[in-house]
C-alpha positions as CSV (number, residue, x, y, z in Angstrom):
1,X,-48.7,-6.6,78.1
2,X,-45.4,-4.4,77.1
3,X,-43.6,-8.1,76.2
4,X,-44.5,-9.7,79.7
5,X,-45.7,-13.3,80.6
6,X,-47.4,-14.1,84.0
7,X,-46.0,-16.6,86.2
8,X,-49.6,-17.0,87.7
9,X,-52.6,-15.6,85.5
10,X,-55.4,-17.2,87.8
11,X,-55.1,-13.6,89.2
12,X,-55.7,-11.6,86.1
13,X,-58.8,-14.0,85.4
14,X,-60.2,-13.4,88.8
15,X,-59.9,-9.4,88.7
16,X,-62.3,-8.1,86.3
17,X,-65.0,-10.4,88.4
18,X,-63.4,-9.0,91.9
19,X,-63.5,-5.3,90.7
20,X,-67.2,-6.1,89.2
21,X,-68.4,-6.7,92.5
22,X,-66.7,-3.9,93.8
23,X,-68.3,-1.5,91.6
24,X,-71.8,-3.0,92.2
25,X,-71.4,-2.9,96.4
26,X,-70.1,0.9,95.4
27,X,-73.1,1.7,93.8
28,X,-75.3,-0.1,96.1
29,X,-73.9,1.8,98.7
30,X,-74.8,5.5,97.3
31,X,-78.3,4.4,96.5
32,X,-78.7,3.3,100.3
33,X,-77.5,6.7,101.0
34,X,-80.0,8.6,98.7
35,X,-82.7,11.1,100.4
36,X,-86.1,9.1,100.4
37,X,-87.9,12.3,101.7
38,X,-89.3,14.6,99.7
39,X,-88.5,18.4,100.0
40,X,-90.9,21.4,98.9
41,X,-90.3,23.0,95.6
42,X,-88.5,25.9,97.3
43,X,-85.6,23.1,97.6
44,X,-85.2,23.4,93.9
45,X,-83.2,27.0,94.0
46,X,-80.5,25.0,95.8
47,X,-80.3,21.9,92.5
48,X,-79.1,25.4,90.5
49,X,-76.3,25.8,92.6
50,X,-72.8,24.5,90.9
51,X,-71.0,21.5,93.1
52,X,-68.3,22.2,94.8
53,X,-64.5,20.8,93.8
54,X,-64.4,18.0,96.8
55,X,-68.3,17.2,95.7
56,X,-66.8,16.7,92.0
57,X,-64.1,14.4,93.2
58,X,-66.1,12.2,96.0
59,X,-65.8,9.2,94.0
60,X,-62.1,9.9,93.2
61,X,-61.2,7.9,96.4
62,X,-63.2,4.8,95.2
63,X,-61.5,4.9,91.8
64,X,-58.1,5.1,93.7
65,X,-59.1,1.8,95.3
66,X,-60.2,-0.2,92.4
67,X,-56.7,0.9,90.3
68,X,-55.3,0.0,93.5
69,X,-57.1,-3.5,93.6
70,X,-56.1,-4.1,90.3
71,X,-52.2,-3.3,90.1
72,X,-52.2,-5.8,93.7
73,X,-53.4,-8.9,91.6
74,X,-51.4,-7.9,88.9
75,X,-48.6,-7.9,91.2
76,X,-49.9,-11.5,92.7
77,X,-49.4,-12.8,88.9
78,X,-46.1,-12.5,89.2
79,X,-45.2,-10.5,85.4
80,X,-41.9,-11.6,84.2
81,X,-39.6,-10.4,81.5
82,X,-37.4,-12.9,79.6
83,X,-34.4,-11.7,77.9
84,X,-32.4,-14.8,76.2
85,X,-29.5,-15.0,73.6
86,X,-26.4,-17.6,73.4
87,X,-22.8,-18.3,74.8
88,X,-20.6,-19.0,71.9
89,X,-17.3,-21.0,73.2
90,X,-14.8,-21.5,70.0
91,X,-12.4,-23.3,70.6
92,X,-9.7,-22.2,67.4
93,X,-7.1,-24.6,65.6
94,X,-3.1,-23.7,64.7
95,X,-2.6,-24.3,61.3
96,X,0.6,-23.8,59.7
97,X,0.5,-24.0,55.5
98,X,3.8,-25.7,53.8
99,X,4.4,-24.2,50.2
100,X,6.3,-26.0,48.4
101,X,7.8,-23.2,45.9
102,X,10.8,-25.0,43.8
103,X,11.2,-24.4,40.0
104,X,9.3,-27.6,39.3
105,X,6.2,-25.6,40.2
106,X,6.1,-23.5,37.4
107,X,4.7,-26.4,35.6
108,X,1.4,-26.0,34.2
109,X,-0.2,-29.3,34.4
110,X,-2.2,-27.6,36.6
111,X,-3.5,-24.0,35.5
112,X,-2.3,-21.1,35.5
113,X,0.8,-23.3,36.8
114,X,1.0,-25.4,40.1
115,X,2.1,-23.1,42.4
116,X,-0.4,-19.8,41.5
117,X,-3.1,-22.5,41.2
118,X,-1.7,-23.5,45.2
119,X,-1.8,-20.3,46.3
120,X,-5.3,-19.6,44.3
121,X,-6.7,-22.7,46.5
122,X,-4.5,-21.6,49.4
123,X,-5.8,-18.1,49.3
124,X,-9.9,-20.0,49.4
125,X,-8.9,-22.2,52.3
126,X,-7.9,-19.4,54.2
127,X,-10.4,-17.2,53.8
128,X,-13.3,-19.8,54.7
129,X,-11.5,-19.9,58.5
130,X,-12.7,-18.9,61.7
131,X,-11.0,-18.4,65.2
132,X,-8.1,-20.2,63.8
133,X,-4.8,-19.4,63.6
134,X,-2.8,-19.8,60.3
135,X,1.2,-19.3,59.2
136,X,2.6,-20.2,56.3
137,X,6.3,-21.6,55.7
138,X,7.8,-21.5,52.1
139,X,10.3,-24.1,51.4
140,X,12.6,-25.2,48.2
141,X,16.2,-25.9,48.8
142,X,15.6,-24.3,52.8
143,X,12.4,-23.6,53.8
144,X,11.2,-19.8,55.4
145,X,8.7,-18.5,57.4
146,X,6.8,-16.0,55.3
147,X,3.9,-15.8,57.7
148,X,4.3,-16.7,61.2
149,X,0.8,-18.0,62.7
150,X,-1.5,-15.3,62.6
151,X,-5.3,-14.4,62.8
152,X,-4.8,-11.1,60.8
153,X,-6.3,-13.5,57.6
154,X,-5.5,-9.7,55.1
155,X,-1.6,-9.5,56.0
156,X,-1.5,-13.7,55.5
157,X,-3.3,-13.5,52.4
158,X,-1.1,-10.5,51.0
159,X,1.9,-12.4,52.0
160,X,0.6,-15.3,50.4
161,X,0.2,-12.8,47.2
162,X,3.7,-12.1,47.2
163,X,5.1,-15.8,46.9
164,X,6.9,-16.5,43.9
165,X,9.2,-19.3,42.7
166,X,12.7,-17.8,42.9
167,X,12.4,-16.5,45.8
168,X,14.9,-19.1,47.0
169,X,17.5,-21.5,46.1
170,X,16.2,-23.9,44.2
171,X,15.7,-27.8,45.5
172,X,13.4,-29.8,47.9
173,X,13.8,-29.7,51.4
174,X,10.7,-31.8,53.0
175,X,11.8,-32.3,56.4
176,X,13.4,-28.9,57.1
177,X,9.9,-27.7,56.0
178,X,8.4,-29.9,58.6
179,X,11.0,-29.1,61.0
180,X,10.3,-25.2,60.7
181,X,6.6,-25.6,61.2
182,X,7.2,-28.0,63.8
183,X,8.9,-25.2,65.6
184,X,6.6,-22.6,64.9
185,X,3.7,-25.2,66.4
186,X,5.5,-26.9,69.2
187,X,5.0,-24.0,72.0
188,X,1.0,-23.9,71.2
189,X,-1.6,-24.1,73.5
190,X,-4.5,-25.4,70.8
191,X,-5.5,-28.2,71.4
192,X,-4.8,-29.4,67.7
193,X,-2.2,-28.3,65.7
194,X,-1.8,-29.3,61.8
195,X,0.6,-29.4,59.1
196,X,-0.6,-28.8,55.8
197,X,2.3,-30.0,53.6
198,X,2.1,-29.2,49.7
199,X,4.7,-30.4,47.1
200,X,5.4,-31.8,43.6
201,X,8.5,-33.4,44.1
202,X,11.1,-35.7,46.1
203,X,13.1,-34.8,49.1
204,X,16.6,-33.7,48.1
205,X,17.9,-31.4,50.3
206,X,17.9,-30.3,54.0
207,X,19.5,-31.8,56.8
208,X,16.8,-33.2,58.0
209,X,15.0,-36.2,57.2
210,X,11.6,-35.9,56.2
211,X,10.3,-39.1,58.2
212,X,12.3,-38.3,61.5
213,X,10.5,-34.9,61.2
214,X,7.7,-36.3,61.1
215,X,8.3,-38.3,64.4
216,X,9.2,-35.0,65.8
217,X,5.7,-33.5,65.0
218,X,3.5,-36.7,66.5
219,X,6.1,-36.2,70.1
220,X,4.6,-32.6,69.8
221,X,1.0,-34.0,69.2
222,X,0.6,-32.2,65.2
223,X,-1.5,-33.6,62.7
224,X,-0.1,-33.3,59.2
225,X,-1.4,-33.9,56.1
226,X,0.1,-34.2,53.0
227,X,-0.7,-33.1,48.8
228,X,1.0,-34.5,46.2
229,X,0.7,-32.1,43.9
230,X,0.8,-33.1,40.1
231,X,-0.4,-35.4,37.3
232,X,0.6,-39.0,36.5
233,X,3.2,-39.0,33.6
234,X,4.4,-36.1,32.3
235,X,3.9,-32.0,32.6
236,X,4.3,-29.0,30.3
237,X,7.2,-27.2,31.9
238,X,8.0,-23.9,30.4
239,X,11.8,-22.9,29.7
240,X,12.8,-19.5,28.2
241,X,14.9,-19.9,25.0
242,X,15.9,-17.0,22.3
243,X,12.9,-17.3,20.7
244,X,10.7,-16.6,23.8
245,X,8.8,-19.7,25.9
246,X,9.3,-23.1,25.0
247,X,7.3,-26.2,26.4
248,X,9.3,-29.0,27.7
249,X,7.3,-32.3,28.8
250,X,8.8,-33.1,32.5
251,X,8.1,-36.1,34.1
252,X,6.5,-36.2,37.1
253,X,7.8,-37.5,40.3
254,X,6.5,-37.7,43.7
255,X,7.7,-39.6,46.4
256,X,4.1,-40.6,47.5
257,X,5.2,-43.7,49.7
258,X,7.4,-40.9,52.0
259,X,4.3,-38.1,51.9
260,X,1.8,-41.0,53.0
261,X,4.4,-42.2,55.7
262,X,4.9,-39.0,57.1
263,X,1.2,-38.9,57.2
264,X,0.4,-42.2,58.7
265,X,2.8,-41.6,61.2
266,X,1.2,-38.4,62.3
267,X,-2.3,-39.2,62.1
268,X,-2.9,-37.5,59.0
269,X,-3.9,-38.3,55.8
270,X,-2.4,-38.5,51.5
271,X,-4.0,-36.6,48.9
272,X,-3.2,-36.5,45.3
273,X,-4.5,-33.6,43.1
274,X,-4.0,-34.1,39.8
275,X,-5.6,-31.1,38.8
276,X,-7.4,-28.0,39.9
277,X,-10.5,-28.8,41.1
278,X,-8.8,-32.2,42.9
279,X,-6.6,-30.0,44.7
280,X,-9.9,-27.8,45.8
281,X,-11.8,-30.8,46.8
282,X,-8.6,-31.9,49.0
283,X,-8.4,-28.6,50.9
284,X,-12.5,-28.5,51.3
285,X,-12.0,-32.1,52.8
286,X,-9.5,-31.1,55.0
287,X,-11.3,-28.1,56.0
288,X,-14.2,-30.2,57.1
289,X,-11.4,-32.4,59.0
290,X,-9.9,-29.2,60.6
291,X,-12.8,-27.6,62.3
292,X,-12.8,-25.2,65.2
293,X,-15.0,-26.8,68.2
294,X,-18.0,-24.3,68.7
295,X,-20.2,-24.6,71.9
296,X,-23.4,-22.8,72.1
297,X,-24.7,-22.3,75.0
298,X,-28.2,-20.8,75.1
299,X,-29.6,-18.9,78.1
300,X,-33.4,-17.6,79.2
301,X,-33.2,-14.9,81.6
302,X,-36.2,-14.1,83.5
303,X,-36.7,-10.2,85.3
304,X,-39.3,-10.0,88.0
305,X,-41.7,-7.1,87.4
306,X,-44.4,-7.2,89.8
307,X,-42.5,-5.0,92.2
308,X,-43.1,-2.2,90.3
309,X,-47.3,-2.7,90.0
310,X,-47.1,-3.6,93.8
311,X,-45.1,0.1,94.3
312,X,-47.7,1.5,92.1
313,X,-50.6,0.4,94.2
314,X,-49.3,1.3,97.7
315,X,-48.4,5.1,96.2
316,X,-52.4,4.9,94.8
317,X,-53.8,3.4,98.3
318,X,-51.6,6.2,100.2
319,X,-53.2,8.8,97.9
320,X,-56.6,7.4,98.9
321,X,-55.7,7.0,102.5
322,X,-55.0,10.7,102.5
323,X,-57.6,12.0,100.5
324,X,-59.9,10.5,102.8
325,X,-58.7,11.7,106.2
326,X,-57.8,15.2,105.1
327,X,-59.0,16.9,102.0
328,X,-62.6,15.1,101.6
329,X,-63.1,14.5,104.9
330,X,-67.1,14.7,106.0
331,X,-66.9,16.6,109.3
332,X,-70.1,14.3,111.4
């Protein structure tokens, strides 16, 4: 009935048999009261006379009753409306992204070349985020913050558009990148904070040491994990001569044994990606290691309707009550 359930539906079983006898001890009652005598013919001049408005609604108090009756045990059923839904509680994670963007990662070992296929990967990885809040920090010979951290996932992305190799002095600075996304992580309320470190080479520049950056980010409780990014040997490096772009081979070096101390020491983890769809599988795993904690909460609210049927029934018995006393009242 109109989306309602019935806290007790004994009542609405019970009514059609309590208004049944209702009806019969009605009806019983105006044959009781029917003429038994019989009148002369002559009488019959009066059956052509039309009845009056109170003799057409005589029975009107009696219906009044009955609707009544029935809105009271609907009432005693107690009719309940339910409205339900869920509490969603996220709980979001600081993320800051470390780009490596030195010259070395023009190479194109990976394709189109390491550092579009990053930012290609990068750009995915954001994108699949929720609630969380992301910077990035490019880093070569000094490290910058493009992005500082940010839930405005459009401006990060475009930023992350804009990154090109060049864009500074050329070198590997690991620790100063730690060190700037250290700083932009250390004054967070999240309850986890992570460093997503990305680079194809050694550290050889900066003042600061990569693994005493490292200790800096565990005192401040981050999580930072580290990509190796490359293959084992040698790369095609491109190099612009007179007669347009040459291919060098490069060799490849990585200081793997630093990127998996700084990530021991943190609580992180290594990964190598040797080539594009490594480096997508390493950010979906870290994704799935870097999730935001979601609590759901679902609720059942119930509304109390029987008020309004009990209302209904005191206006109808008030009506009847009146009708009675005044308008069809039989003078003795």
């Amino acid at each position: 009935m109109f989306g309602l359930t019935f806290a007790f539906p004994i009542f609405l079983i019970i009514l059609p048999f309590v208004v049944g006898i209702l009806i019969f001890l009605y009806i019983k009652k105006l044959r009781k009261l029917e003429p038994t005598i019989a009148f002369s013919q002559l009488t019959s001049v009066f059956s052509e006379l039309k009845p009056t408005f109170k003799e057409k609604f005589i029975h009107l108090p009696f219906i009044l009753r009955i609707l009544a009756i029935s809105l009271i045990f609907i009432a005693l059923s107690r009719p309940q409306k339910f409205s339900s839904g869920e509490t969603v509680n996220s709980e979001g994670i600081d993320i800051s992204m470390l780009l490596d963007i030195s010259g070395s990662m023009l190479a194109e070992d990976l394709k189109p070349n390491r550092l579009e296929a990053a930012k290609n990967v990068i750009g995915e990885f954001i994108a699949e985020r929720k609630n969380d809040r992301i910077g990035l920090v490019i880093f070569s010979r000094e490290s910058f913050t493009q992005c500082p951290l940010t839930i405005d996932y459009s401006v990060l992305l475009g930023l992350l558009r804009d990154v090109q190799s060049g864009m500074l002095e050329d070198g590997t600075a690991i620790g100063s990148a730690i060190a700037n996304g250290v700083n932009r992580l250390k004054d967070s309320k999240s309850k986890s904070k992570v460093l997503i470190l990305l680079t194809d080479g050694v550290n050889n520049s900066g003042e600061v040491d990569p693994i005493t950056a490292a200790q800096i980010a565990k005192e401040f409780g981050i999580r930072i994990y580290t990509i190796g990014l490359g293959t084992r040997g040698t790369a095609p490096y491109p190099v612009q001569t007179p007669f347009g772009i040459q291919y060098q081979q490069v060799p490849v070096e990585i200081d793997e044994q630093v990127l998996s101390t700084i990530a021991g020491i943190t609580n992180g983890k290594y990964f190598r990606a040797t080539n594009n769809r490594k480096l997508e599988e390493i950010y979906k795993e870290i994704d799935k290691l870097e999730r935001s904690k979601i609590d759901i909460v679902s609720y059942r609210n119930a509304s109390e309707k029987f008020y309004i049927f009990a209302e209904l029934a005191l206006i109808l018995l008030l009506f009847e009550f009146l009708l009675q006393k005044f308008y069809l009242r039989v003078n003795p």
